[in-house]
Backbone as JSON Lines, residues from 0, in Angstrom:
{"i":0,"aa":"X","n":[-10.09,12.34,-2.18],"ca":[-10.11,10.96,-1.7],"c":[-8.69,10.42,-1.53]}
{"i":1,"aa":"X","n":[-7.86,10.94,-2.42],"ca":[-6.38,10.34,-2.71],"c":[-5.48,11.07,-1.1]}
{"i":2,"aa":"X","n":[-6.23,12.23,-0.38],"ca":[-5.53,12.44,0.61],"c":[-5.82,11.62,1.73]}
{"i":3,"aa":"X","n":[-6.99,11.52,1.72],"ca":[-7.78,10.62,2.86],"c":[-7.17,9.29,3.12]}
{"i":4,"aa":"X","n":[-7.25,8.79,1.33],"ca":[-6.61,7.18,2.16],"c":[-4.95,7.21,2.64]}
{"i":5,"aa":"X","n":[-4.3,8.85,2.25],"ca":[-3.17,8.74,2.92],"c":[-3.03,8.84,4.04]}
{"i":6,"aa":"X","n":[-4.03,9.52,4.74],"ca":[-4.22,9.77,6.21],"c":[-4.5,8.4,6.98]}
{"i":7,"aa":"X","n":[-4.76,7.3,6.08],"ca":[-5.44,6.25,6.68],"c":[-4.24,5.14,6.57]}
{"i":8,"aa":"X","n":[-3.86,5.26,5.55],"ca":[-2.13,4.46,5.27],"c":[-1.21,4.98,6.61]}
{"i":9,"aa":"X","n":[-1.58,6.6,6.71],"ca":[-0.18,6.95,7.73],"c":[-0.77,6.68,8.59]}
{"i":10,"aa":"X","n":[-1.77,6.48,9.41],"ca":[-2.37,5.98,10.88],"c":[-2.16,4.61,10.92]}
{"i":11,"aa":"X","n":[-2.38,3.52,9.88],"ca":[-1.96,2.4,10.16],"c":[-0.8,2.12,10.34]}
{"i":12,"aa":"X","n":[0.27,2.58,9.38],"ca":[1.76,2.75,9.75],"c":[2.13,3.04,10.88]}
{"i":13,"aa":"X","n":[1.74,3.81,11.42],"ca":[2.22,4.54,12.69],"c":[1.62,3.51,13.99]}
{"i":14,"aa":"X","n":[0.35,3.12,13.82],"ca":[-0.18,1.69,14.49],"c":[0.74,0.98,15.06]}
{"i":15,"aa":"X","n":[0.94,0.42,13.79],"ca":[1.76,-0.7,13.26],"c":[3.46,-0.42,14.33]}
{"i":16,"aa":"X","n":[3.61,0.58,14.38],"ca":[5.11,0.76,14.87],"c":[5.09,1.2,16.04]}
{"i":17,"aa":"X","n":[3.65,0.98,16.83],"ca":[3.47,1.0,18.13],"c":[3.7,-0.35,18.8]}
{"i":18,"aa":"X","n":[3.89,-1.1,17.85],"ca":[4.02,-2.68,18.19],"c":[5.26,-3.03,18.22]}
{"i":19,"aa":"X","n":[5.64,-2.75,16.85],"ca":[6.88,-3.46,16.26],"c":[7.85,-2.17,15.57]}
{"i":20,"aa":"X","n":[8.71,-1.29,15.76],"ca":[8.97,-0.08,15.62],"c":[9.45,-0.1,14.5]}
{"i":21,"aa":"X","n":[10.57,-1.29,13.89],"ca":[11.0,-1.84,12.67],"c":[10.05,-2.06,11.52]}
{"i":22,"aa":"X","n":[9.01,-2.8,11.81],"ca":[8.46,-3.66,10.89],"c":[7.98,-2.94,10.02]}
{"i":23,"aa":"X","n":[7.12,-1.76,10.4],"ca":[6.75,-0.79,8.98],"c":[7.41,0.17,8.85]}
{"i":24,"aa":"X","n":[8.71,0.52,9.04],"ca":[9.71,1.26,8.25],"c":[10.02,0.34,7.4]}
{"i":25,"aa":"X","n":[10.43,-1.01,7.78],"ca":[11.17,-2.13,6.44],"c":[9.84,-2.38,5.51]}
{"i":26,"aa":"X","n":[8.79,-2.32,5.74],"ca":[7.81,-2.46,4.79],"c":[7.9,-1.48,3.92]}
{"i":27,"aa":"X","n":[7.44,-0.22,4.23],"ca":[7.53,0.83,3.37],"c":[8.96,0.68,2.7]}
{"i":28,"aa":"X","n":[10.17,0.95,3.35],"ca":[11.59,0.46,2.15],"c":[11.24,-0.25,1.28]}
{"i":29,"aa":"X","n":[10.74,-1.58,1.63],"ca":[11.1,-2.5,0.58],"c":[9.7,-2.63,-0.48]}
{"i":30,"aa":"X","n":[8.86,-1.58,0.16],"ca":[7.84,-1.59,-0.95],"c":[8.24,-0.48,-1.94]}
{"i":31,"aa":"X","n":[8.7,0.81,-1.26],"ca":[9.23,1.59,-2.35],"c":[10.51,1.35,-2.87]}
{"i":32,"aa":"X","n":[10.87,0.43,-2.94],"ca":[12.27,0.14,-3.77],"c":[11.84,-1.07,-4.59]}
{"i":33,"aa":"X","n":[11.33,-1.74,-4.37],"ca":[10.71,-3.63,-5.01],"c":[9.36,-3.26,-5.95]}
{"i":34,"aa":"X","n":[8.24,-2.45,-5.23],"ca":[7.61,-2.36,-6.12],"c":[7.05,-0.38,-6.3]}
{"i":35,"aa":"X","n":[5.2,-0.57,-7.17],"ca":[5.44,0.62,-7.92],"c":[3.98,1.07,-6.81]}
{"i":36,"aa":"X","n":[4.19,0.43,-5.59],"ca":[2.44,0.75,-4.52],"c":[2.82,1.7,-3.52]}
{"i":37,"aa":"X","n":[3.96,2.06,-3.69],"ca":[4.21,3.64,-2.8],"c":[5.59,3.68,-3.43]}
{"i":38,"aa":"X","n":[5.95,5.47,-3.55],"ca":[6.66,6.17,-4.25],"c":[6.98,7.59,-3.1]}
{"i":39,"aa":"X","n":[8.08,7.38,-2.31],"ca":[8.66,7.99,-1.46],"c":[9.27,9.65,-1.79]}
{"i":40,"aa":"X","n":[8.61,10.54,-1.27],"ca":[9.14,11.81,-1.4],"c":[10.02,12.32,-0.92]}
{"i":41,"aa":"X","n":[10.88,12.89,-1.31],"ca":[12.48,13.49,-0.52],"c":[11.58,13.82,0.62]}
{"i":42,"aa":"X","n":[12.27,13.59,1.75],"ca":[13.85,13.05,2.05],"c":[13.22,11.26,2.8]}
{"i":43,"aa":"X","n":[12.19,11.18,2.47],"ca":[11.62,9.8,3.19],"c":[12.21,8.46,2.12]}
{"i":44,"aa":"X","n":[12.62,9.49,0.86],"ca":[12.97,8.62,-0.58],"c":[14.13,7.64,0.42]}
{"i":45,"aa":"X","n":[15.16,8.42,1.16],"ca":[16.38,7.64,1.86],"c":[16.27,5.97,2.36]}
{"i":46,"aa":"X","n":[14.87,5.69,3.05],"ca":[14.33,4.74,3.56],"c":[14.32,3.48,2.35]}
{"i":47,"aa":"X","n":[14.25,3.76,1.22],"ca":[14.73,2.83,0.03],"c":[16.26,2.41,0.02]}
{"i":48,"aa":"X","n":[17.18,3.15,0.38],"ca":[18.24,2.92,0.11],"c":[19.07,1.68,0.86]}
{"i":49,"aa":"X","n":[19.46,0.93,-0.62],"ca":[19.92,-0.59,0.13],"c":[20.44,-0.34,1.71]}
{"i":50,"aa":"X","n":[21.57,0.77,1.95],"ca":[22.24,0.27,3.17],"c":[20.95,0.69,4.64]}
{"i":51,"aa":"X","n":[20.17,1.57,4.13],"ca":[19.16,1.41,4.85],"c":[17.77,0.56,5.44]}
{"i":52,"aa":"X","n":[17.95,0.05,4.06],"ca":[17.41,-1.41,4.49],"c":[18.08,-2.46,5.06]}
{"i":53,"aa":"X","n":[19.06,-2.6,4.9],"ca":[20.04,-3.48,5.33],"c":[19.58,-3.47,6.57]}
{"i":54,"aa":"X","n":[20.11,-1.76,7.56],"ca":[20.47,-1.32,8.51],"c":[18.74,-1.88,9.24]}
{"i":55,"aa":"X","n":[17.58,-1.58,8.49],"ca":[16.17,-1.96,9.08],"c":[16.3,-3.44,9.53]}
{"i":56,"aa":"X","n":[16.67,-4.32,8.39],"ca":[16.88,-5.93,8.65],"c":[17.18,-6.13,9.92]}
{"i":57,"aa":"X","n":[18.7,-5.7,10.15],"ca":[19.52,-5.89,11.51],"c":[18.41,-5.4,12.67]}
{"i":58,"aa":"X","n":[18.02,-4.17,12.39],"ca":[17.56,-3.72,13.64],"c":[16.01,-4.49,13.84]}
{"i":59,"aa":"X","n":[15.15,-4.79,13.06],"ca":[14.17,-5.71,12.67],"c":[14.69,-6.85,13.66]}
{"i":60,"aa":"X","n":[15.54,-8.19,13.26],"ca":[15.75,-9.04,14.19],"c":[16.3,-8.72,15.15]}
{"i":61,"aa":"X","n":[17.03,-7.74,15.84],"ca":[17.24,-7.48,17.24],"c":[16.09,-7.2,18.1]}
{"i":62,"aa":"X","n":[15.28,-6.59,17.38],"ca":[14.19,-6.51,18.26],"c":[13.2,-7.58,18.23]}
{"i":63,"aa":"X","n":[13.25,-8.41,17.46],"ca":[12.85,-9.56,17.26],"c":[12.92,-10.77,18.18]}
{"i":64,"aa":"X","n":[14.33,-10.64,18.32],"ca":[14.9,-11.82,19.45],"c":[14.74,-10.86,20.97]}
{"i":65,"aa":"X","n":[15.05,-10.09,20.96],"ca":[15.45,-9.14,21.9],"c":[14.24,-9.6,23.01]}
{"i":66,"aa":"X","n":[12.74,-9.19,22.41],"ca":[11.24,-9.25,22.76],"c":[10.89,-11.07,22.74]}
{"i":67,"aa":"X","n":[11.53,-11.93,22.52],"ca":[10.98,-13.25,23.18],"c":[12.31,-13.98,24.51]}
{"i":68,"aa":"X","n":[13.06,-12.6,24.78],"ca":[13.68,-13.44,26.08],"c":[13.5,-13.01,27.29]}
{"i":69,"aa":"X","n":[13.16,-13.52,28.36],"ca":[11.79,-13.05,29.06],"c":[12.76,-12.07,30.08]}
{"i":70,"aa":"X","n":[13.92,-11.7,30.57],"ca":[14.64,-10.82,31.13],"c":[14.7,-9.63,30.0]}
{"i":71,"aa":"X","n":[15.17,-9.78,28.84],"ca":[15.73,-8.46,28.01],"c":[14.46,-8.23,27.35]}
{"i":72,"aa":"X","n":[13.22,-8.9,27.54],"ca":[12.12,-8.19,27.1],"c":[11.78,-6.9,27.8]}
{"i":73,"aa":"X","n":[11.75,-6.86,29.05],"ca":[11.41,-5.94,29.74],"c":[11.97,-4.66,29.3]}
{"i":74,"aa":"X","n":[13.91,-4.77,29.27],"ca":[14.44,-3.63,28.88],"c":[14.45,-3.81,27.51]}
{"i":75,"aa":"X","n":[13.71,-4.45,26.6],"ca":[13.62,-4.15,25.14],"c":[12.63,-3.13,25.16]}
{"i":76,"aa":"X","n":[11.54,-3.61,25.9],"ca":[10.32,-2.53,25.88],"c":[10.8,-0.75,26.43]}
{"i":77,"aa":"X","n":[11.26,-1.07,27.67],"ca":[12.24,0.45,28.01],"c":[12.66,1.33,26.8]}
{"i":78,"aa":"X","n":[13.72,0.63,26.91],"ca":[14.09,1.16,25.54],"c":[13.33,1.67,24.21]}
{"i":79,"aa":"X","n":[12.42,0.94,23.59],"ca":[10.9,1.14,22.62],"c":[10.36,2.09,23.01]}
{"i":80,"aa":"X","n":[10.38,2.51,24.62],"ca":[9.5,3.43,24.93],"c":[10.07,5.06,23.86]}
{"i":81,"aa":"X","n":[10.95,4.87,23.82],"ca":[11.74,6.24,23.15],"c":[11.68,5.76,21.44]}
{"i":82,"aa":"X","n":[12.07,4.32,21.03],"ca":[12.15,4.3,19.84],"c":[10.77,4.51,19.1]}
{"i":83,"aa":"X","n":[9.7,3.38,19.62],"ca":[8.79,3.25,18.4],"c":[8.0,4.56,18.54]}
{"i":84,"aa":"X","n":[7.89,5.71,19.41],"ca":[6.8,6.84,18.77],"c":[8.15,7.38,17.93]}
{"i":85,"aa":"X","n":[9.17,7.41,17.76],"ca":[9.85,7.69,16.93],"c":[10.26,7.26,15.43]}
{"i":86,"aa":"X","n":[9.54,6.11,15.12],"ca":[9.51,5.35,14.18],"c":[8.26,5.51,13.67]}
{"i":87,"aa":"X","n":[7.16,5.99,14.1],"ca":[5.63,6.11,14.07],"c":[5.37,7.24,13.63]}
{"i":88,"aa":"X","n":[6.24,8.42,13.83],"ca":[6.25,9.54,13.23],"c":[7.04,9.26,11.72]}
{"i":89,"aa":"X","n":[8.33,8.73,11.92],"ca":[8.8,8.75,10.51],"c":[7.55,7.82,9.37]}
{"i":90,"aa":"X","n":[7.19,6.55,9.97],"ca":[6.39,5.91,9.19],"c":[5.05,7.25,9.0]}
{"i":91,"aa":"X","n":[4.81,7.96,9.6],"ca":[3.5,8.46,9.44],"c":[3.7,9.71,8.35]}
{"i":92,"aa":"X","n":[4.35,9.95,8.5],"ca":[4.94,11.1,7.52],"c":[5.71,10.71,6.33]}
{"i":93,"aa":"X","n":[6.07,9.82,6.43],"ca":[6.65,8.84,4.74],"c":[5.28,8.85,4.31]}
{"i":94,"aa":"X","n":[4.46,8.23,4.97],"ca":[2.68,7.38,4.27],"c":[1.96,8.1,4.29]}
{"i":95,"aa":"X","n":[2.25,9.2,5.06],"ca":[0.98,10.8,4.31],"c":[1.52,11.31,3.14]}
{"i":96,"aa":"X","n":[2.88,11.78,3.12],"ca":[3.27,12.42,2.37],"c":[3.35,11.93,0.68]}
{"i":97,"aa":"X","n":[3.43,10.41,1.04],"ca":[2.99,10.11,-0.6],"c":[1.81,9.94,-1.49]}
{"i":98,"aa":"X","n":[0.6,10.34,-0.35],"ca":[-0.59,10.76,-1.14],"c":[-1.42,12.13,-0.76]}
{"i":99,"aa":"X","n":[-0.77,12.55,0.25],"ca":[-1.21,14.26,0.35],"c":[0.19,15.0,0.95]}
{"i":100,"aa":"X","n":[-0.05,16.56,0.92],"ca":[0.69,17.48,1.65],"c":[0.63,18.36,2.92]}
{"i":101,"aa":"X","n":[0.38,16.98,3.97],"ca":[0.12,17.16,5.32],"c":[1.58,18.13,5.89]}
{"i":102,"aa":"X","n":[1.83,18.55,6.42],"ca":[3.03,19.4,6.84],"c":[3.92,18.38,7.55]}
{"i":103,"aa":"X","n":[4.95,18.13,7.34],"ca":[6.12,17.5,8.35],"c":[5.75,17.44,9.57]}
{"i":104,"aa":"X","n":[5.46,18.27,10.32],"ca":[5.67,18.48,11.7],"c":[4.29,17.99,12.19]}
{"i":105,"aa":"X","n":[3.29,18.71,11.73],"ca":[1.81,17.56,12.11],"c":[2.06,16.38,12.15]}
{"i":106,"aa":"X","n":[2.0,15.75,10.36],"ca":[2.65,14.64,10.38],"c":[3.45,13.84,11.6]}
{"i":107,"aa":"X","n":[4.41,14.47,11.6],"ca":[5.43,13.89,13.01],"c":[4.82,13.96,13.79]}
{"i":108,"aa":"X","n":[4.16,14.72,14.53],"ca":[3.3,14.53,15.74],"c":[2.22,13.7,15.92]}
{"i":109,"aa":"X","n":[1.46,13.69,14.74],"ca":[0.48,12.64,14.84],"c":[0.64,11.21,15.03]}
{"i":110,"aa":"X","n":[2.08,11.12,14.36],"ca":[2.48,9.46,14.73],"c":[3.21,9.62,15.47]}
{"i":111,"aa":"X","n":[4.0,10.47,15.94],"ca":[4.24,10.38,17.78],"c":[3.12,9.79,18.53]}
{"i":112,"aa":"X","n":[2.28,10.25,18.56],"ca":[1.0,9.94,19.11],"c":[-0.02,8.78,19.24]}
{"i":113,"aa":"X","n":[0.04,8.58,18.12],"ca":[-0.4,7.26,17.69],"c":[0.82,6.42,18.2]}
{"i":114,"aa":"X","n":[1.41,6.18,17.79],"ca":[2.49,5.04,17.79],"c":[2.74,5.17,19.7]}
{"i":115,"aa":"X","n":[2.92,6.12,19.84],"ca":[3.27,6.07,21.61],"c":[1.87,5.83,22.35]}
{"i":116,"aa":"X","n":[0.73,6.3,22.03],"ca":[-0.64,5.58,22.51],"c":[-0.47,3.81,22.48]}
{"i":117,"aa":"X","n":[-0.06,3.34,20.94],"ca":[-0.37,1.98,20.94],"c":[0.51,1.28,22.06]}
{"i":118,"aa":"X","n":[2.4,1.63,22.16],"ca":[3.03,0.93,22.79],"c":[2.53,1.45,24.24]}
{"i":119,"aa":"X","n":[2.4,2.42,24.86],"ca":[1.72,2.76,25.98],"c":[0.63,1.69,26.46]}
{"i":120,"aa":"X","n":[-0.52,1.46,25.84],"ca":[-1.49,0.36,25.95],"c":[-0.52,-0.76,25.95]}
{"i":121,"aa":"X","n":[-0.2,-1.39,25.25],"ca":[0.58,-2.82,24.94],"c":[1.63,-2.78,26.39]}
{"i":122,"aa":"X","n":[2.53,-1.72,26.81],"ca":[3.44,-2.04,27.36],"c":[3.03,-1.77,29.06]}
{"i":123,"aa":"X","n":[2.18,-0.71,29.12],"ca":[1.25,-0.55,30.68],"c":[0.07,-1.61,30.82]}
{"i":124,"aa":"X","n":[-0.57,-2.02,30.2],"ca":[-1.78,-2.78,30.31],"c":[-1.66,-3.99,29.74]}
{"i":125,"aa":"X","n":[-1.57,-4.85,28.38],"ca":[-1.45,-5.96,27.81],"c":[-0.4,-6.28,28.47]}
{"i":126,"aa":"X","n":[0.9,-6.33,27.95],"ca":[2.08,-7.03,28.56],"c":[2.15,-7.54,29.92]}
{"i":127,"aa":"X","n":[1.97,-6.28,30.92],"ca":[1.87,-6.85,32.45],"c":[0.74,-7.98,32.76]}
{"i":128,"aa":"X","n":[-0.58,-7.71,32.54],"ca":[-1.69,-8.9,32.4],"c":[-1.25,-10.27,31.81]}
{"i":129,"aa":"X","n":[-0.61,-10.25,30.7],"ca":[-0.3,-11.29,30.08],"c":[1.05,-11.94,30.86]}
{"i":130,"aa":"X","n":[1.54,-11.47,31.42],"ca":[3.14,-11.85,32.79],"c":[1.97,-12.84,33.86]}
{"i":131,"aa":"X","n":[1.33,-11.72,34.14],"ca":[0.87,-12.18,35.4],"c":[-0.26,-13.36,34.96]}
{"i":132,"aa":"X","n":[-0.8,-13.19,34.63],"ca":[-1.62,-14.46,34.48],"c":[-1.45,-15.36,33.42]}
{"i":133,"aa":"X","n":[-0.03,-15.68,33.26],"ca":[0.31,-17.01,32.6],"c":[2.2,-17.06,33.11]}
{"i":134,"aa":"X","n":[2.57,-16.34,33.87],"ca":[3.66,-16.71,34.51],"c":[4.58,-16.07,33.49]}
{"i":135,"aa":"X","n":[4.33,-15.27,32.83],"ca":[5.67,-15.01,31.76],"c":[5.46,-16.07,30.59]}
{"i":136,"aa":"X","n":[4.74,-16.9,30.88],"ca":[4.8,-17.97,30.07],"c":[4.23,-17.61,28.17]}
{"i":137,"aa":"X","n":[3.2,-16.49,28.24],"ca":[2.55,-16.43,26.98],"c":[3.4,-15.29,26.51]}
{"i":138,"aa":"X","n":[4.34,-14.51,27.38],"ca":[4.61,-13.71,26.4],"c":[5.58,-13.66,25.68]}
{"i":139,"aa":"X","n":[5.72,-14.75,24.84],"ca":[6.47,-15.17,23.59],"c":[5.38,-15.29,22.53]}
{"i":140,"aa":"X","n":[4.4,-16.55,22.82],"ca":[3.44,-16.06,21.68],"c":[2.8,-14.83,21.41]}
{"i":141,"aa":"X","n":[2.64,-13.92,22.27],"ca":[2.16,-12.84,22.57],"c":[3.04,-11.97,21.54]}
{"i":142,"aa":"X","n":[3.97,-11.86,21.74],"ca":[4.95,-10.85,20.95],"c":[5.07,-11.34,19.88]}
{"i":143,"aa":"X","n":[5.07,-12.74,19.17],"ca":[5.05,-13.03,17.78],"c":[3.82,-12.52,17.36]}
{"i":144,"aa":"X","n":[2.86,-12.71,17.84],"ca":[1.56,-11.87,17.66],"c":[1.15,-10.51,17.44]}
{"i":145,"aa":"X","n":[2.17,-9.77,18.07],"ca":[2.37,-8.61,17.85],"c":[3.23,-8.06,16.92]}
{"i":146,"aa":"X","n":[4.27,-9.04,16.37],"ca":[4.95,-9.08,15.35],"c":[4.19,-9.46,13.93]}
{"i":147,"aa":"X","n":[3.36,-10.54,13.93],"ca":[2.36,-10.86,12.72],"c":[1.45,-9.64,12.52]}
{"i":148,"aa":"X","n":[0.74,-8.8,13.83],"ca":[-0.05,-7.68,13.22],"c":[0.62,-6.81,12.93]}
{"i":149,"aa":"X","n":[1.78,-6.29,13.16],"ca":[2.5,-5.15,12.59],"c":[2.56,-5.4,11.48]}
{"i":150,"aa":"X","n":[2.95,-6.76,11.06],"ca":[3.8,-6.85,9.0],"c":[2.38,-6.64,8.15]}
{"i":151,"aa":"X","n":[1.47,-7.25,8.96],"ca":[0.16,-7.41,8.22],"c":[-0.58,-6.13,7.99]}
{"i":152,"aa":"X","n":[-0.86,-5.22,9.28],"ca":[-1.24,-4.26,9.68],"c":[0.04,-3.07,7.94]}
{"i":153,"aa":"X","n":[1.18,-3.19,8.66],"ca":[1.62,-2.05,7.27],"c":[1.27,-2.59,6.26]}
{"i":154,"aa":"X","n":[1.42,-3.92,5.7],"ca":[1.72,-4.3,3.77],"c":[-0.39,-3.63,3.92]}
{"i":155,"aa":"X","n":[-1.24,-3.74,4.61],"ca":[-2.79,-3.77,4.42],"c":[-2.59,-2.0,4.43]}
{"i":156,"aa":"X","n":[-2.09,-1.3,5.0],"ca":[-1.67,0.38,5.19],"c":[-1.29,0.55,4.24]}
{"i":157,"aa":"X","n":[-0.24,0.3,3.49],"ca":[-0.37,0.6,2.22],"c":[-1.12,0.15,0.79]}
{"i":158,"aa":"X","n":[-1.23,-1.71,0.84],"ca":[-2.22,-2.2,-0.15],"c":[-3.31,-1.75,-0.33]}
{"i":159,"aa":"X","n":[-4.13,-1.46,1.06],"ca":[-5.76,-1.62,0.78],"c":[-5.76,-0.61,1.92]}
{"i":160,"aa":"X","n":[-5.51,0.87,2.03],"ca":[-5.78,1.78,3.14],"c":[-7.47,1.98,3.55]}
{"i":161,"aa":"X","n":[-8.07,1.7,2.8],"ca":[-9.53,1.7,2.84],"c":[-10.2,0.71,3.48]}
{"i":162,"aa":"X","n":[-9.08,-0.55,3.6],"ca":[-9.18,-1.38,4.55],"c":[-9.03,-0.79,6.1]}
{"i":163,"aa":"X","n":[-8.18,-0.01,6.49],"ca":[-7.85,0.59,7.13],"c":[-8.69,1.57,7.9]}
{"i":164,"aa":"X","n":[-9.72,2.09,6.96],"ca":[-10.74,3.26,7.47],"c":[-11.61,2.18,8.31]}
{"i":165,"aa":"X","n":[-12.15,1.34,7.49],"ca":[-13.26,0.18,8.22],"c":[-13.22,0.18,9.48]}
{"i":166,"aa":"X","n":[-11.74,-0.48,9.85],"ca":[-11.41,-0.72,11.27],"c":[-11.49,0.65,12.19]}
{"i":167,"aa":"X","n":[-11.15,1.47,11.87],"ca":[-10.95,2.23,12.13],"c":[-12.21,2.87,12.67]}
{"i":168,"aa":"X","n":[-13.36,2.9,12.07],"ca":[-14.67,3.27,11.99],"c":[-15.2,2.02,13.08]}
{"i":169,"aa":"X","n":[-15.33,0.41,12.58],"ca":[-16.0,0.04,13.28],"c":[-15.07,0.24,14.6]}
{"i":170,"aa":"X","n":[-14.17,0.03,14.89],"ca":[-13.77,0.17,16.43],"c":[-14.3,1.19,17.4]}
{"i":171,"aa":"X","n":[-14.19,2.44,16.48],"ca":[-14.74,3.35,17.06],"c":[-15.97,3.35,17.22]}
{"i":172,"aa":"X","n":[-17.29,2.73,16.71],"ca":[-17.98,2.44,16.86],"c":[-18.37,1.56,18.35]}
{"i":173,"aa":"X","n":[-17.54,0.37,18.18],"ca":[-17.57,-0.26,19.35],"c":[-17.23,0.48,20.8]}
{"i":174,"aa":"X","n":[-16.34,1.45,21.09],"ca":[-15.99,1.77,21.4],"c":[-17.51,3.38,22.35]}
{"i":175,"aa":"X","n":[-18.23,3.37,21.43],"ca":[-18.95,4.45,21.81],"c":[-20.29,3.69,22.3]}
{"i":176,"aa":"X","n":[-19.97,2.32,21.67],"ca":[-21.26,1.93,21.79],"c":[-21.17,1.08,23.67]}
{"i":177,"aa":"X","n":[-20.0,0.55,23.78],"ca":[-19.72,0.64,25.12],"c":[-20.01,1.16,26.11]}
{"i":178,"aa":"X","n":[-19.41,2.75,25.75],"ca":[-19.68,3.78,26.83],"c":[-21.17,4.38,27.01]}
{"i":179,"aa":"X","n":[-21.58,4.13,25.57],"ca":[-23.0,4.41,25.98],"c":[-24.23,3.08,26.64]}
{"i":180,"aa":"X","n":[-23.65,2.02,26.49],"ca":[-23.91,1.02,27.0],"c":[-24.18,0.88,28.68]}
{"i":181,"aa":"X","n":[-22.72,1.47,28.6],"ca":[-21.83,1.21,30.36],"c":[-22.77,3.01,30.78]}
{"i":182,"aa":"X","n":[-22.98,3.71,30.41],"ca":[-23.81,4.82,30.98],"c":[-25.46,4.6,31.02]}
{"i":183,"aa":"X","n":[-25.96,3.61,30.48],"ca":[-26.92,3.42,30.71],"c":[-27.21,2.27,32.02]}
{"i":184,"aa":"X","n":[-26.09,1.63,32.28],"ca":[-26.54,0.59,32.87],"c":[-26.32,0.96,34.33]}
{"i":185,"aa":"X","n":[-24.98,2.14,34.49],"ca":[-24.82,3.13,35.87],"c":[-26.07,3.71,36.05]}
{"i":186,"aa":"X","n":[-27.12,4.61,34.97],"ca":[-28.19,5.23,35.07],"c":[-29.23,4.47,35.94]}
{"i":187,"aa":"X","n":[-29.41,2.99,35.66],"ca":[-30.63,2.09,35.87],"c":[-29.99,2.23,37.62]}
{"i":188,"aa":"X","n":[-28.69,1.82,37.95],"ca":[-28.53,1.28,39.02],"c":[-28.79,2.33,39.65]}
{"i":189,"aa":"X","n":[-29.12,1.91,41.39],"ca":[-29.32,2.91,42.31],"c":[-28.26,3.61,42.81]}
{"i":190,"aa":"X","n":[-28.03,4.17,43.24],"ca":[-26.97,5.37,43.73],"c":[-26.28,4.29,44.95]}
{"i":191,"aa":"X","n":[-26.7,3.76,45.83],"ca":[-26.57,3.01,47.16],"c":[-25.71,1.77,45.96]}
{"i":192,"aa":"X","n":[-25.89,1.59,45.14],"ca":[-25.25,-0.27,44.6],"c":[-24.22,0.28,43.52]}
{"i":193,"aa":"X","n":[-24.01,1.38,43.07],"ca":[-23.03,1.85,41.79],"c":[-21.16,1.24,43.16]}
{"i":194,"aa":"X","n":[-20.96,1.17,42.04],"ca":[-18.99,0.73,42.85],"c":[-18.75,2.44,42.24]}
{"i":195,"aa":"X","n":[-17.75,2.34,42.85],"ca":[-16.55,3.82,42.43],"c":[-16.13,3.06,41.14]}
């Protein structure tokens, strides 16, 4: 069980840094250095270390400000495109590795993956929709929004990972129940009225 909810801690982590690439690396630091709810294994132990937190802070509000000015958002996101699956792997492999012995390199790949799926969605599909149909105008609240589920999304990845499975489960749920939804309702229609 103790591996499982790590698998479920490192998927939210890695989530989480599909959004905000900072926010759950500085979580995990400052949870394994402040308190006793994750306990960092060489060489992820580094991520505790004051000047590395420091170094998270800085880079935390640059991307912070960076993502509500509506020109350098664009090339903030560019740029993200390379950082956060790179941050998604380190978060995912810090947060497996302190409750099972998933291999490094899986590990790393899986939150490559994850983390570059989430900003992929957010930065091809949400972001542009949200430009266009409010003028640029929402996507400031938009990105604080995306900033509130990242902090929330990691401190809940590591507090309550079992929290984590839920969602995880019902989405997917929703998600099947859709397609089997949306295949029944192509079935009913006639061949002559289906769209491409």
């Amino acid at each position: 069980m103790t591996a499982l909810l790590g698998i479920f801690t490192a998927f939210g982590l890695s989530a989480s840094a599909g959004l905000n690439a900072y926010i759950p690396l500085l979580v995990i630091a400052l949870m394994a250095r402040f308190t006793d709810l994750i306990v960092l294994n060489s060489p992820w132990d580094t991520l505790a270390d004051p000047w590395v937190i420091g170094l998270l802070v800085v880079l935390s509000s640059i991307e912070f400000f960076a993502d509500k000015v509506p020109a350098v958002n664009h090339i903030n996101d560019t740029v993200q495109t390379f950082v956060r699956p790179v941050a998604g792997a380190i978060a995912f492999a810090a947060g497996a590795q302190v409750f099972s012995e998933i291999h490094p390199v899986i590990a790393m790949a899986a939150g490559i993956l994850v983390a570059g799926g989430v900003h992929t969605v957010k930065s091809i599909a949400v972001r542009p929709a949200v430009t266009v149909t409010t003028a640029g105008a929402g996507n400031v609240p938009v990105s604080m929004l995306e900033d509130l589920i990242s902090t929330v999304l990691s401190i809940i990845s590591i507090v309550v990972p079992i929290l984590i499975a839920m969602v995880v489960i019902l989405f997917t749920s929703w998600v099947i129940w859709s397609l089997w939804r949306r295949a029944n309702r192509l079935s009913s229609t006639p061949l002559r009225n289906r769209q491409p």
